[in-house]
ZAMAR-66726 format. One record per residue (C-alpha): x, y, z; residue in three letters; residue number from 0. Coordinates in Angstrom, 1 decimal, padded with zeros to 4 digits. Layout:
N
<node u="X" v="Y" w="Z" r="ala" k="NUM"/>
...
//
This chain:
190
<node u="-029.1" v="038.2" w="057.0" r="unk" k="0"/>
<node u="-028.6" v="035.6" w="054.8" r="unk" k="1"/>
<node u="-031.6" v="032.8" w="053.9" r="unk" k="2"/>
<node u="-030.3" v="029.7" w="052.7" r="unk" k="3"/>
<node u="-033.6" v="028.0" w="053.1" r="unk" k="4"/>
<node u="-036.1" v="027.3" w="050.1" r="unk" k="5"/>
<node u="-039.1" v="029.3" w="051.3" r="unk" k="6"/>
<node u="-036.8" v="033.1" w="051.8" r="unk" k="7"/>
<node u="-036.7" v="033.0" w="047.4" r="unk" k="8"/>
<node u="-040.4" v="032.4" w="048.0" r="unk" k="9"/>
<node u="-041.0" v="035.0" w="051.2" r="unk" k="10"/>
<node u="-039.1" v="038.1" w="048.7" r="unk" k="11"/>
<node u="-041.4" v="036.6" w="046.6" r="unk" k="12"/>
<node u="-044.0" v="037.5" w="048.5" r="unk" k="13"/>
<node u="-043.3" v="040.8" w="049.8" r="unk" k="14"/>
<node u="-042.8" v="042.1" w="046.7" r="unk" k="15"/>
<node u="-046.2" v="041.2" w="045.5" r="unk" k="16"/>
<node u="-047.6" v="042.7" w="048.9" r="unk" k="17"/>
<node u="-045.8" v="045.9" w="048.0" r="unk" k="18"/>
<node u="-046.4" v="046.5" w="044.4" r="unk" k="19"/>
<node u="-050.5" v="046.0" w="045.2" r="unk" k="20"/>
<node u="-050.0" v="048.7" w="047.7" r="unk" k="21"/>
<node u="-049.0" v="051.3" w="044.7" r="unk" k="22"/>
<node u="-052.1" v="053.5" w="043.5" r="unk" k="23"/>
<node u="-053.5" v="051.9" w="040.4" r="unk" k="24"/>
<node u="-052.4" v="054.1" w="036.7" r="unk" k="25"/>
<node u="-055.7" v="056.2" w="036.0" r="unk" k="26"/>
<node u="-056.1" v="055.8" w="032.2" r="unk" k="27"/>
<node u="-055.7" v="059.5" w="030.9" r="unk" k="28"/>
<node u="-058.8" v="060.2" w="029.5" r="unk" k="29"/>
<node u="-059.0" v="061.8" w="025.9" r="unk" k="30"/>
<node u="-060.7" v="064.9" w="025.4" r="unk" k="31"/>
<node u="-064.0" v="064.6" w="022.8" r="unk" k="32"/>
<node u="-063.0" v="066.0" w="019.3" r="unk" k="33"/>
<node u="-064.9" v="069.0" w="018.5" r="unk" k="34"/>
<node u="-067.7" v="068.3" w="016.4" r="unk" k="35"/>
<node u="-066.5" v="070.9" w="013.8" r="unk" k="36"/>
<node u="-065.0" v="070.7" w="010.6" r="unk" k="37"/>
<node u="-061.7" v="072.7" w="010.2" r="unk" k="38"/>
<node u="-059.5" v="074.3" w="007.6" r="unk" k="39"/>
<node u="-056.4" v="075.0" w="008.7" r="unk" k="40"/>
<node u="-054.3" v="077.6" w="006.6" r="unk" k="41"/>
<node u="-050.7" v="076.8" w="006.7" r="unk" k="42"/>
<node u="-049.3" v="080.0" w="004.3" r="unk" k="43"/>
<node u="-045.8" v="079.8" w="002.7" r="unk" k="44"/>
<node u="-044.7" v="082.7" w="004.7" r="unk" k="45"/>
<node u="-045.7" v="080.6" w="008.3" r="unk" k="46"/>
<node u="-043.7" v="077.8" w="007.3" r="unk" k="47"/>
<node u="-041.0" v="079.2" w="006.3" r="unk" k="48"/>
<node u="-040.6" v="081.6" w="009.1" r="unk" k="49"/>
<node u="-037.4" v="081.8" w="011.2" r="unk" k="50"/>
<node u="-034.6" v="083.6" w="013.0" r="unk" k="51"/>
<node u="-031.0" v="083.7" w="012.3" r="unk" k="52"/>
<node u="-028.5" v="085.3" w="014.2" r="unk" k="53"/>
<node u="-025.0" v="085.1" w="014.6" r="unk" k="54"/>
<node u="-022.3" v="086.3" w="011.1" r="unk" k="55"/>
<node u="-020.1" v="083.3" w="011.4" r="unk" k="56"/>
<node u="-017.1" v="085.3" w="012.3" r="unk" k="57"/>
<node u="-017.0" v="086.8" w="015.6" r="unk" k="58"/>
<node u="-020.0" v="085.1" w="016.8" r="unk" k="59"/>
<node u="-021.4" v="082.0" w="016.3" r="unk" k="60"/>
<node u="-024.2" v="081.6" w="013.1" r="unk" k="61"/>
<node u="-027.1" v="080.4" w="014.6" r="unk" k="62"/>
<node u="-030.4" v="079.5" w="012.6" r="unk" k="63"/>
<node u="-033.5" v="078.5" w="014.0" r="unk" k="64"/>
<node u="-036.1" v="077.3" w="011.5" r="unk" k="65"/>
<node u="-039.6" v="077.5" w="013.6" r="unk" k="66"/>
<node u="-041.9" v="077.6" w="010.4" r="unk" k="67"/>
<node u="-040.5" v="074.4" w="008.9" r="unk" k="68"/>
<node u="-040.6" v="072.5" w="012.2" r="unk" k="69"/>
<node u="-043.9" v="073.5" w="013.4" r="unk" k="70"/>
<node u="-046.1" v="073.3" w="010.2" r="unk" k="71"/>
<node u="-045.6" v="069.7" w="009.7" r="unk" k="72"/>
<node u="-046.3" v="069.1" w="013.4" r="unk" k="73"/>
<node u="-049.6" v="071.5" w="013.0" r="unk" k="74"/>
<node u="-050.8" v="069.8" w="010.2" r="unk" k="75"/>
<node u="-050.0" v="066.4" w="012.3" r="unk" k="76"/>
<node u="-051.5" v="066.7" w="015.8" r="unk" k="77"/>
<node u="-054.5" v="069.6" w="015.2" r="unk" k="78"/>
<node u="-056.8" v="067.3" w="013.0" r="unk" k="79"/>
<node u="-057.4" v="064.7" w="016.2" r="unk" k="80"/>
<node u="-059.0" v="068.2" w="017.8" r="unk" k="81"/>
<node u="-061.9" v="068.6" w="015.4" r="unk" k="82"/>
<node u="-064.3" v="065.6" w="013.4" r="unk" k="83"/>
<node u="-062.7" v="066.3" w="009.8" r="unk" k="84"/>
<node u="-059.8" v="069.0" w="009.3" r="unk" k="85"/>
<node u="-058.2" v="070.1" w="005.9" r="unk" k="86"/>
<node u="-055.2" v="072.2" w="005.2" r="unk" k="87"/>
<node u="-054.6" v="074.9" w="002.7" r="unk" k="88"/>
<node u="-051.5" v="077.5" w="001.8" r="unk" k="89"/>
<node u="-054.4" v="080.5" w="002.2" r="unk" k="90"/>
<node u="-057.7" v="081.7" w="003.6" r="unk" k="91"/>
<node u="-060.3" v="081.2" w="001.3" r="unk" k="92"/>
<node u="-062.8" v="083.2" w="000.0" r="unk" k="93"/>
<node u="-066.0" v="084.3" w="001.5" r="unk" k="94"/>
<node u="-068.8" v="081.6" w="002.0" r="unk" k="95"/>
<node u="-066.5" v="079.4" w="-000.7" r="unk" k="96"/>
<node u="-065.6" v="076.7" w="002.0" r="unk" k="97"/>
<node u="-067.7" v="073.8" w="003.9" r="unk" k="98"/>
<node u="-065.4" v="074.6" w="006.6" r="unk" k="99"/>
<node u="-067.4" v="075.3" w="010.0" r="unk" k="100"/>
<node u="-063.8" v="077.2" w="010.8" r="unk" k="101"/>
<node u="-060.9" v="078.6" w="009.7" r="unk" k="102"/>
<node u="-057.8" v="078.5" w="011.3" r="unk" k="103"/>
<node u="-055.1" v="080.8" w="010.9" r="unk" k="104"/>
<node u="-051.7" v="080.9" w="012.4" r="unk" k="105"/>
<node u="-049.3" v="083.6" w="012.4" r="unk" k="106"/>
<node u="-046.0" v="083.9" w="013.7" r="unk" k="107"/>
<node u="-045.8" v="087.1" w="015.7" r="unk" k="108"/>
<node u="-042.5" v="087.4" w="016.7" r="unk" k="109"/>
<node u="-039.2" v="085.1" w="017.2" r="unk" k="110"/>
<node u="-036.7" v="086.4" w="020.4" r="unk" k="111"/>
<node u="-033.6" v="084.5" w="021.3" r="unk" k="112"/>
<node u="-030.9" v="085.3" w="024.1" r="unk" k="113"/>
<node u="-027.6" v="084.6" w="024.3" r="unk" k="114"/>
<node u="-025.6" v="083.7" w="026.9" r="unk" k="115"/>
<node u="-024.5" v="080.8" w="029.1" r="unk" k="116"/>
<node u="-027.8" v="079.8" w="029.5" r="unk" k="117"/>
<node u="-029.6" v="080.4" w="026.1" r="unk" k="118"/>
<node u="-034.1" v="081.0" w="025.3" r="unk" k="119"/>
<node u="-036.1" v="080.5" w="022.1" r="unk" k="120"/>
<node u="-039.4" v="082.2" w="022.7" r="unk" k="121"/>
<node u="-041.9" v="082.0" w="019.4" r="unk" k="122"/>
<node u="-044.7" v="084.0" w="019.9" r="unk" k="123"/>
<node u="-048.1" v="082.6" w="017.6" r="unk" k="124"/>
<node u="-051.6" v="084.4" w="016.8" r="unk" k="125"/>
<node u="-054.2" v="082.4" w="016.5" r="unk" k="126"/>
<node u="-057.5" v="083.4" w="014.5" r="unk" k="127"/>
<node u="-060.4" v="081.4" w="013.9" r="unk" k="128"/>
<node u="-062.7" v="082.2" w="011.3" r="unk" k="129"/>
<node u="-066.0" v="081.7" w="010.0" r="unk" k="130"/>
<node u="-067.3" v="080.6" w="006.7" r="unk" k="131"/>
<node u="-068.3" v="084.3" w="006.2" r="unk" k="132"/>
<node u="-064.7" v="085.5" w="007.5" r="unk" k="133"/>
<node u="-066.0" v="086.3" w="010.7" r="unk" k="134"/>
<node u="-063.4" v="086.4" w="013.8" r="unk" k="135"/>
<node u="-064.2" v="083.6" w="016.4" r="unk" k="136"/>
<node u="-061.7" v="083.6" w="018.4" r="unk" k="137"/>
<node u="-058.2" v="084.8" w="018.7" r="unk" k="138"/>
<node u="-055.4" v="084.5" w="020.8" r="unk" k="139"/>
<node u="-051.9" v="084.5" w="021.5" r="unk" k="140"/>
<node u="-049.5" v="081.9" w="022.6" r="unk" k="141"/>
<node u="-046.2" v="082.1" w="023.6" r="unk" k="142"/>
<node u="-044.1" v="078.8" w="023.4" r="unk" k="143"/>
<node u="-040.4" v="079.2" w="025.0" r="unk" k="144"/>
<node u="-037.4" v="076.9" w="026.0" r="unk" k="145"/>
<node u="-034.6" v="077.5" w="027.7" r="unk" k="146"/>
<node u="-031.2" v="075.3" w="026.9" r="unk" k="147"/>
<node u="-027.2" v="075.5" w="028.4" r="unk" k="148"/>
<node u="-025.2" v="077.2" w="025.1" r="unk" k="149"/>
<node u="-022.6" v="074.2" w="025.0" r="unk" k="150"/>
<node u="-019.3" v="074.8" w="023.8" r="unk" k="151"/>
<node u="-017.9" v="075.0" w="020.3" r="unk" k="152"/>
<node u="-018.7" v="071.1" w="019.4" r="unk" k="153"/>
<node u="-021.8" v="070.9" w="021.0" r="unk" k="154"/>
<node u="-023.4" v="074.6" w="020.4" r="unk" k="155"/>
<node u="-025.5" v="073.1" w="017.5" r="unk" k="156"/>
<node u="-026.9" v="070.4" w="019.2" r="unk" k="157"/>
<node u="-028.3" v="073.2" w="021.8" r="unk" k="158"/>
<node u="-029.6" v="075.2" w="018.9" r="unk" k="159"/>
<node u="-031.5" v="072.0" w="018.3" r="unk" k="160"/>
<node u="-032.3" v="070.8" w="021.1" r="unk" k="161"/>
<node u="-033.8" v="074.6" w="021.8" r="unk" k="162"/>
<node u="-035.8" v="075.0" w="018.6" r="unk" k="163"/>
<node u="-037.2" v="071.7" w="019.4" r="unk" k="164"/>
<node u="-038.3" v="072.7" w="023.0" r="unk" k="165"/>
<node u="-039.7" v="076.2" w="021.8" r="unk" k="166"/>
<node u="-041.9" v="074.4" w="018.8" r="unk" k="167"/>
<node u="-043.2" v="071.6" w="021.0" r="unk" k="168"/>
<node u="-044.3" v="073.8" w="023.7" r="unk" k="169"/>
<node u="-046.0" v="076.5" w="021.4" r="unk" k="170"/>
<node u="-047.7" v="072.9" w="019.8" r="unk" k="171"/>
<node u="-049.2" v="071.8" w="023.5" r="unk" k="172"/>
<node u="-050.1" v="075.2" w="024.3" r="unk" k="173"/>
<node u="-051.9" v="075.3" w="021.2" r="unk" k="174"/>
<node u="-053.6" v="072.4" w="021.3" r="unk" k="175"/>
<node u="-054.7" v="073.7" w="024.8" r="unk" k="176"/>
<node u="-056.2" v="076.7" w="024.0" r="unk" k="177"/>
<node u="-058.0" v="075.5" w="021.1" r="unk" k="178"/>
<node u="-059.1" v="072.6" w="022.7" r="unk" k="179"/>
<node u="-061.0" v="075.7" w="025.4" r="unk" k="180"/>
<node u="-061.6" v="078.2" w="022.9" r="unk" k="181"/>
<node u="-065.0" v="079.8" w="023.5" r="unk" k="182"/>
<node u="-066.0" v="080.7" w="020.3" r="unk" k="183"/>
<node u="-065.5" v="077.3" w="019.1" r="unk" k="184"/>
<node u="-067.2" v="075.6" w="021.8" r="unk" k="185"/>
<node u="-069.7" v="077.4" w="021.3" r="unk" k="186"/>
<node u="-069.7" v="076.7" w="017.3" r="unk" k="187"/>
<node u="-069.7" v="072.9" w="018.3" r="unk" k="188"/>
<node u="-072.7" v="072.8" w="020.0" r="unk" k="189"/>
//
């Protein structure tokens, strides 16, 4: 049906309106309260430089993936909104030498990738918290993984990427999640 009169511009108009104040209003996402805690986080030159390679270049392709160097800068980036004051270092410090209320420490556990068709990054990180005395807090594991298509011989790299990417990112959210619940440092920031 075609409307050649003025008020059917007007009438669409109208119905539109009608229809987008029927949608459910956007719920702000509330942000969790920072821990009331202040943090050290330990960032050692063997964690940031950790990484796999795979692969000798000649019968199969030479695949790197560099977790340490991606996820270190992204640590030291997105953990300090967790806690009221954070500093990083390159190593756990001494007993009862810090005004940290914790320690963290991260540690790579173990790197796995699979080959095939469809290809998975899985980097496995232990998490200890400390306190000034050295004490364990908490600890856990968490285990960030991707999954990506291999691509072909142009665009295999770009899946590597894309992968490593993934993999870091989700070990980084799942991170932030468990710290953000941890007991022992709940319990600390009461």
């Amino acid at each position: 049906m075609y409307c050649r009169s003025v008020l059917c511009p007007n009438l669409v108009g109208l119905i539109l309106l009608v229809f987008a104040g029927m949608r459910a209003p956007a719920t702000a996402q509330s942000v969790p309260p920072k821990l009331n805690l202040k943090a050290d986080l330990v960032l050692t030159t063997a964690f940031c430089s950790a990484e796999i390679k795979r692969g000798n270049g000649w019968t199969t392709a030479k695949e790197r993936f560099p977790v340490g160097e991606q996820l270190c800068p992204l640590l030291a980036a997105d953990l300090p909104s967790l806690f009221a004051s954070m500093e990083k270092s390159d190593k756990v410090p001494a007993q009862n030498t810090t005004d940290a209320d914790v320690i963290l420490v991260p540690k790579i556990g173990d790197i796995g990738a699979t080959m095939g068709r469809k290809q998975e990054l899985v980097v496995v990180l232990e998490w200890t918290a400390l306190d000034r005395a050295g004490r364990p807090l908490w600890v856990q594991t968490i285990e960030g993984t991707a999954h990506e298509k291999a691509g072909n011989g142009f665009s295999h790299g770009k899946h590597i990427r894309l992968l490593n990417d993934a993999a870091v990112r989700d070990a980084l959210a799942k991170s932030e999640e468990a710290i953000r619940s941890a007991p022992g440092l709940l319990k600390l920031a009461q």
